[in-house]
Residue frames as a rotation matrix with the C-alpha (Angstrom) as fourth column:
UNK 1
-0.741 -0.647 -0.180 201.17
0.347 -0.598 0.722 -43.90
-0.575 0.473 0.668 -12.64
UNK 2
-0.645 0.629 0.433 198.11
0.426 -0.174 0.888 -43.68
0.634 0.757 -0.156 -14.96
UNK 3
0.531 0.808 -0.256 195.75
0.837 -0.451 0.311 -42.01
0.136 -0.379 -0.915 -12.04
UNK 4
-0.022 -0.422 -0.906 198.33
0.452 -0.813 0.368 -39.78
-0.892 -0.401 0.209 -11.16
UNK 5
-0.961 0.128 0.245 198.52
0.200 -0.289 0.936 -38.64
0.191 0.949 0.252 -15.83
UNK 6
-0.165 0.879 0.448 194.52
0.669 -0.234 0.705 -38.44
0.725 0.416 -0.549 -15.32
UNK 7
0.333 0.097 -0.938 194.94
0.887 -0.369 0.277 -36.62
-0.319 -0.924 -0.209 -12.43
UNK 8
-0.634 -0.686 -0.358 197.39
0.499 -0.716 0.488 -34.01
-0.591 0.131 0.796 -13.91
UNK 9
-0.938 -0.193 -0.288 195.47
-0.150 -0.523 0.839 -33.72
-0.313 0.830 0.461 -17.35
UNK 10
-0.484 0.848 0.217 191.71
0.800 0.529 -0.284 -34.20
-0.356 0.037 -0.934 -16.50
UNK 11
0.144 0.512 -0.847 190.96
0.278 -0.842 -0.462 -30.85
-0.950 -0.169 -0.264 -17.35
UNK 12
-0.444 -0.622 -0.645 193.11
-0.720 -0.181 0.670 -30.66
-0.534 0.762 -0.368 -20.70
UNK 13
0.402 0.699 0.592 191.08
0.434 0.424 -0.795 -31.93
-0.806 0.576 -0.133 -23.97
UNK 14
-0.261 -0.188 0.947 191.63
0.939 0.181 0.294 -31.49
-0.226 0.965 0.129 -27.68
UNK 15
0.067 0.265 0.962 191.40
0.368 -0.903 0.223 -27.99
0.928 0.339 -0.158 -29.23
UNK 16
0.035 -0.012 0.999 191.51
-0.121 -0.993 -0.007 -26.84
0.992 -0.121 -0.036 -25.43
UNK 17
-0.955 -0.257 -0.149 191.06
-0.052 0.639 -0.768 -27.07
0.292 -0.725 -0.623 -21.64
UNK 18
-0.310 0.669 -0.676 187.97
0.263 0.743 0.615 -28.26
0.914 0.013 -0.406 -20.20
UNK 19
-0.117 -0.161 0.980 186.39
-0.888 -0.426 -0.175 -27.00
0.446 -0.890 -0.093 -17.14
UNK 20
-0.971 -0.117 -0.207 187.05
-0.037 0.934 -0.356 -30.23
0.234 -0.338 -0.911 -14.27
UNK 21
-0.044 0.941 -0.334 183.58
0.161 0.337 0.928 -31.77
0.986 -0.013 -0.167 -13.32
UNK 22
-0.031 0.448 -0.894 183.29
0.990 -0.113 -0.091 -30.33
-0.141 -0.887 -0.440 -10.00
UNK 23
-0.766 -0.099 -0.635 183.87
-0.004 -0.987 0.159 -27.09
-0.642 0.125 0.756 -11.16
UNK 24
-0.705 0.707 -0.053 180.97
-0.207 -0.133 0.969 -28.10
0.678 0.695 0.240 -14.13
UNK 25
-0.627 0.400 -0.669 178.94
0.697 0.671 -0.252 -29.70
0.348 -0.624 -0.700 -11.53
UNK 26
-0.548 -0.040 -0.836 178.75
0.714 -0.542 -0.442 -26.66
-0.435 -0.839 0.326 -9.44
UNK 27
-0.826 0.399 -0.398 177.32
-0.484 -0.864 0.138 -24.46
-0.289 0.307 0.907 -12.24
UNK 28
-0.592 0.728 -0.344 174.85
-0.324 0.176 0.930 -26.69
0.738 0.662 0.132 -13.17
UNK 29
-0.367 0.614 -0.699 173.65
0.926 0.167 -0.340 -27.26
-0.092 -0.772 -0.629 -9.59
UNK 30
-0.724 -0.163 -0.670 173.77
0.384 -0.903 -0.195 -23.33
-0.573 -0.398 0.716 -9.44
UNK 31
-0.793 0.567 -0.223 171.55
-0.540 -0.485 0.688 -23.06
0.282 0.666 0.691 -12.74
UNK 32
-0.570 0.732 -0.375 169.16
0.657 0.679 0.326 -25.87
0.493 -0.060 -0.868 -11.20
UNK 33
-0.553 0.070 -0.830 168.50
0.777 -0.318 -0.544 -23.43
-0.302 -0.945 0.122 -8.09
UNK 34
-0.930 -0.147 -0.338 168.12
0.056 -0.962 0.266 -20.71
-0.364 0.229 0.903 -10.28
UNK 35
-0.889 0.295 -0.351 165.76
-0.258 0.311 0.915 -22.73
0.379 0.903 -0.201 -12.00
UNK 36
-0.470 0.476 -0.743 163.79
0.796 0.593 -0.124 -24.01
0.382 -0.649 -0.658 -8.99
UNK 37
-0.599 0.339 -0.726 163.51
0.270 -0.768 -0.581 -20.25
-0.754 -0.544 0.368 -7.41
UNK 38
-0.740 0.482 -0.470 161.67
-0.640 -0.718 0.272 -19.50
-0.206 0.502 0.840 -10.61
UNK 39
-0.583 0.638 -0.504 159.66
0.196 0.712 0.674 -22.23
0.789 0.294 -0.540 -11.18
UNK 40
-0.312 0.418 -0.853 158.70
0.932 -0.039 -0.360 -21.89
-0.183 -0.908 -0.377 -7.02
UNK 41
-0.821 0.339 -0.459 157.90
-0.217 -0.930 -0.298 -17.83
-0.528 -0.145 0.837 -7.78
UNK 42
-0.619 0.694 -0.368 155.37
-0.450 0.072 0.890 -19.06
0.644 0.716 0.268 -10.85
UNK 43
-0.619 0.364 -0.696 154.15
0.625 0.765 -0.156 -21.42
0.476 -0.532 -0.701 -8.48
UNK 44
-0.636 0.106 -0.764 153.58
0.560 -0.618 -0.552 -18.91
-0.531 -0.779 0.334 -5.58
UNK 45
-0.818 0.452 -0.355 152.16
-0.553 -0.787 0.274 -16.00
-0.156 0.420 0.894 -8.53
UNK 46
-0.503 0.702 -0.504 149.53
-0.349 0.368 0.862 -18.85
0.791 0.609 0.060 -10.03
UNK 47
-0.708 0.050 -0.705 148.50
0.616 0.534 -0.580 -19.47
0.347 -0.844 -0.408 -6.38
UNK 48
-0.702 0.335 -0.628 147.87
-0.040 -0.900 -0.435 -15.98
-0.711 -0.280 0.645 -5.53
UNK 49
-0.862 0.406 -0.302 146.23
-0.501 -0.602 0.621 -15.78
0.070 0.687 0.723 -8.62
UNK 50
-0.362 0.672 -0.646 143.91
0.372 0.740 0.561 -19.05
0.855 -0.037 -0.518 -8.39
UNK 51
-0.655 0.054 -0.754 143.24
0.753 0.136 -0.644 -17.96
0.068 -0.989 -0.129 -5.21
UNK 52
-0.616 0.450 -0.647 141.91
-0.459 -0.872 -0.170 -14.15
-0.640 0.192 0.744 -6.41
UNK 53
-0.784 0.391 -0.482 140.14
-0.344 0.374 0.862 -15.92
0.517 0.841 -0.158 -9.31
UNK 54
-0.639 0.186 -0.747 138.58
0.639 0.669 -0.380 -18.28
0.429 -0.720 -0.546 -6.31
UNK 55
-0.645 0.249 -0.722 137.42
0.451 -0.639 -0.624 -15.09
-0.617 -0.728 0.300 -4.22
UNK 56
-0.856 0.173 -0.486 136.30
-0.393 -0.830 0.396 -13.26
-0.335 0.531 0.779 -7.33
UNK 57
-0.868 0.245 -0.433 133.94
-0.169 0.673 0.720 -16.00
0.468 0.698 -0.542 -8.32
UNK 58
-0.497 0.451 -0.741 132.36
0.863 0.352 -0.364 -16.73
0.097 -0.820 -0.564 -4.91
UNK 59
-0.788 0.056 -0.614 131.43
0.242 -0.888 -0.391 -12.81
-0.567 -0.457 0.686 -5.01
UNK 60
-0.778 0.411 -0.476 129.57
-0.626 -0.432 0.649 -12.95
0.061 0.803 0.593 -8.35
UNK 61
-0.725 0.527 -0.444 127.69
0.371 0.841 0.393 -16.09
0.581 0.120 -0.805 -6.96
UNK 62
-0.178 0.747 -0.641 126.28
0.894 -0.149 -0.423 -14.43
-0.412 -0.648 -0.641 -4.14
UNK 63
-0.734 0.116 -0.669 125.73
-0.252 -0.961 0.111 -11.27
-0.630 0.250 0.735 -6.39
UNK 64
-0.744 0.450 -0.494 123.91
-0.433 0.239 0.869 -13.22
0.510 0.860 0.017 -8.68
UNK 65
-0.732 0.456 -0.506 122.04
0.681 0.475 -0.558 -14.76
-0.014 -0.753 -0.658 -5.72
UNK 66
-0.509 0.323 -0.798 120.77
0.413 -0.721 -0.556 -11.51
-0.755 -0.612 0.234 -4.77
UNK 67
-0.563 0.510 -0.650 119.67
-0.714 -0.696 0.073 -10.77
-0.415 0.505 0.756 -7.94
UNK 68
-0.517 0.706 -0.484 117.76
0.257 0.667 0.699 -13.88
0.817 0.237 -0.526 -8.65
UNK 69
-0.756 0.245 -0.606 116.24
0.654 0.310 -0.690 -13.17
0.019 -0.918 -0.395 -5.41
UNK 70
-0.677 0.194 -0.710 115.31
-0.066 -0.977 -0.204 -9.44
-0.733 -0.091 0.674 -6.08
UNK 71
-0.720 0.505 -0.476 113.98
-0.680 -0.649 0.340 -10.46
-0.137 0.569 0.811 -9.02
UNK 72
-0.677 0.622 -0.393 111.83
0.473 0.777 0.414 -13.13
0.563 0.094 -0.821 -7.81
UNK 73
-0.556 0.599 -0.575 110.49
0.673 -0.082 -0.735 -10.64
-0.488 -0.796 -0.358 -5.58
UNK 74
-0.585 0.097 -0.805 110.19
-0.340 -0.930 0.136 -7.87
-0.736 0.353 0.577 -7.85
UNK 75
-0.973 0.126 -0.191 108.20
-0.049 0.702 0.710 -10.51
0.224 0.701 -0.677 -10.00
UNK 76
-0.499 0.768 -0.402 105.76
0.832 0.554 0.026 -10.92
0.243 -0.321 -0.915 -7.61
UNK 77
-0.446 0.372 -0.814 105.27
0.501 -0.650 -0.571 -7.95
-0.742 -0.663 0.103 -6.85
UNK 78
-0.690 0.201 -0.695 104.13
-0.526 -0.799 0.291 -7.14
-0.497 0.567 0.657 -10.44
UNK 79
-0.799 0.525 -0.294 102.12
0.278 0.756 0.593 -9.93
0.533 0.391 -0.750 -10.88
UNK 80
-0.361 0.660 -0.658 100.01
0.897 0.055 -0.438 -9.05
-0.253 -0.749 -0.612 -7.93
UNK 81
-0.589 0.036 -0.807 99.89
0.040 -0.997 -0.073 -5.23
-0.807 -0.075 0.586 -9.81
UNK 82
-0.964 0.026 -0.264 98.68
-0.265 -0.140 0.954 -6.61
-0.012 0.990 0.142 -12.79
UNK 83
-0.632 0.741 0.229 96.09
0.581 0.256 0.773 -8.29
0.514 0.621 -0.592 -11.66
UNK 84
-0.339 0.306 -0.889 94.95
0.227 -0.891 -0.393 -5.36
-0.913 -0.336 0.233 -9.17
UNK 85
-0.890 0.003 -0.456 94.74
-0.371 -0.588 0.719 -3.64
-0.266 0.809 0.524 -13.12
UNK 86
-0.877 0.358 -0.319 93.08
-0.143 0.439 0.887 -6.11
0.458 0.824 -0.334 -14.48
UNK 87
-0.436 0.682 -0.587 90.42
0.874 0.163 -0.458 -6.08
-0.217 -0.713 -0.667 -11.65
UNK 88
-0.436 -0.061 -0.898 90.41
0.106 -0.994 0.016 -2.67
-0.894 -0.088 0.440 -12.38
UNK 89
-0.968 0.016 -0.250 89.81
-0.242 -0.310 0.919 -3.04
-0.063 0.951 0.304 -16.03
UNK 90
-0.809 0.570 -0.146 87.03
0.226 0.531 0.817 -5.25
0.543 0.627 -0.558 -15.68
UNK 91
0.041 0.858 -0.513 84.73
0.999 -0.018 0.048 -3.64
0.032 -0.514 -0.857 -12.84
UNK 92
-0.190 0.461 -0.867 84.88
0.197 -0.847 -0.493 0.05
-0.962 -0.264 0.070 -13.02
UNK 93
0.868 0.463 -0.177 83.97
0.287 -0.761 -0.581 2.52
-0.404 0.454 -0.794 -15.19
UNK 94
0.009 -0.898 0.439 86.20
0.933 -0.150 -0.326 3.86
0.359 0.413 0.837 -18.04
UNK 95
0.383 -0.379 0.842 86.48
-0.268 -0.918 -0.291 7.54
0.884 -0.115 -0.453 -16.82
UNK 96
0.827 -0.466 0.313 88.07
-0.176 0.315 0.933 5.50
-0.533 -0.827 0.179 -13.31
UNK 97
0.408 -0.796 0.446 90.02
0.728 0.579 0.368 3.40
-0.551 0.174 0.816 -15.39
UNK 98
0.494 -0.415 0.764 91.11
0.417 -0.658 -0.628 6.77
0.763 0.629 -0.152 -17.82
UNK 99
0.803 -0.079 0.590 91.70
-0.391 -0.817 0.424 8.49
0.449 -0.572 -0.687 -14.38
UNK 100
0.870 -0.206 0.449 93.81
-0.412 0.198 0.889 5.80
-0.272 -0.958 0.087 -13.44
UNK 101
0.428 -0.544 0.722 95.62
0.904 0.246 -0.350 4.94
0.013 0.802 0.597 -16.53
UNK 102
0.390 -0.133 0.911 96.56
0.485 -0.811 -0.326 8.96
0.783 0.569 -0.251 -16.96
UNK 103
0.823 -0.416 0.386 98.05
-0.511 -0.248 0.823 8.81
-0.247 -0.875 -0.417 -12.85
UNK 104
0.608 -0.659 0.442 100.06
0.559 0.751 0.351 5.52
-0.564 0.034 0.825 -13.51
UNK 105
0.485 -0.675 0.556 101.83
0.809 0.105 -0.578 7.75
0.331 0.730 0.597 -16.67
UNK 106
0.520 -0.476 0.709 102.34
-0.374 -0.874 -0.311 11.06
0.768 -0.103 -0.632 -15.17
UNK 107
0.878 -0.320 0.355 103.67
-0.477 -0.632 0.611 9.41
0.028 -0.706 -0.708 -12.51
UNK 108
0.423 -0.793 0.438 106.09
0.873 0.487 0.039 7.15
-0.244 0.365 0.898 -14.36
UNK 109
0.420 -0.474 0.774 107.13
0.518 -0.575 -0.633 10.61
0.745 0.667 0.004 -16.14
UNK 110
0.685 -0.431 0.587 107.96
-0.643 -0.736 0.211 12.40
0.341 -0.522 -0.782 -12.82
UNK 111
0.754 -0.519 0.403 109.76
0.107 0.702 0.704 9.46
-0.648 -0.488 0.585 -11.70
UNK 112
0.539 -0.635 0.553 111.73
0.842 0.375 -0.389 9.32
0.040 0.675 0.737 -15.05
UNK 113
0.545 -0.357 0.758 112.52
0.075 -0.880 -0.468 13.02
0.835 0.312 -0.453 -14.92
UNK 114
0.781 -0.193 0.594 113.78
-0.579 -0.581 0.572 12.88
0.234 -0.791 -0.565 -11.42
UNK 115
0.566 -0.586 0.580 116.07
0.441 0.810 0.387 10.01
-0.697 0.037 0.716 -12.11
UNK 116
0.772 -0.212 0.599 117.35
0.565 -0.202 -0.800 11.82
0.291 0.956 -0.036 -15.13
């Protein structure tokens, strides 16, 4: 007699009726899911993203590569001008070394203008 009374009035509660626990059950499985499909999209978006982050990173190393590279070369190559100069300074003649000082600027200046 007393399962059949909790049976009738499991739903029925003070001030109102209650919704039965399989019927609560069900919405709170339903909000887990809901809950899981978003958690699993954040999941999926911070992937993608780590992944671009990952790609983007590896590019700037081997950019930066290349320019440590360039400018070890471009290094040497102005070391080996300078002392060309300095060879220059110290065995000729100053109207050489005026003649050659007064090429080096004009032809920085056409360079600079044609870049402009």
């Amino acid at each position: 007699m007393r399962n059949n009374r909790v049976a009738l009035f499991d739903g029925i509660e003070e001030g109102g009726i209650r919704a039965t626990s399989s019927y609560s059950h069900e919405i709170d499985e339903h909000d887990n899911e809901r809950a899981m499909e978003g958690l699993q999209d954040r999941v999926n978006l911070l992937k993608r993203l780590s992944g671009d982050i990952h790609e983007e990173v590896d590019s700037h190393n081997r950019m930066l590569d290349r320019m440590g590279n360039d400018m070890d070369s471009s290094r040497g190559i102005l070391s080996g001008t300078m002392d060309k100069f300095k060879m220059v300074f110290e065995t000729k003649s100053s109207r050489r070394m005026f003649t050659l000082v007064a090429s080096f600027v004009v032809i920085f200046l056409v360079i600079y203008y044609l870049t402009r």
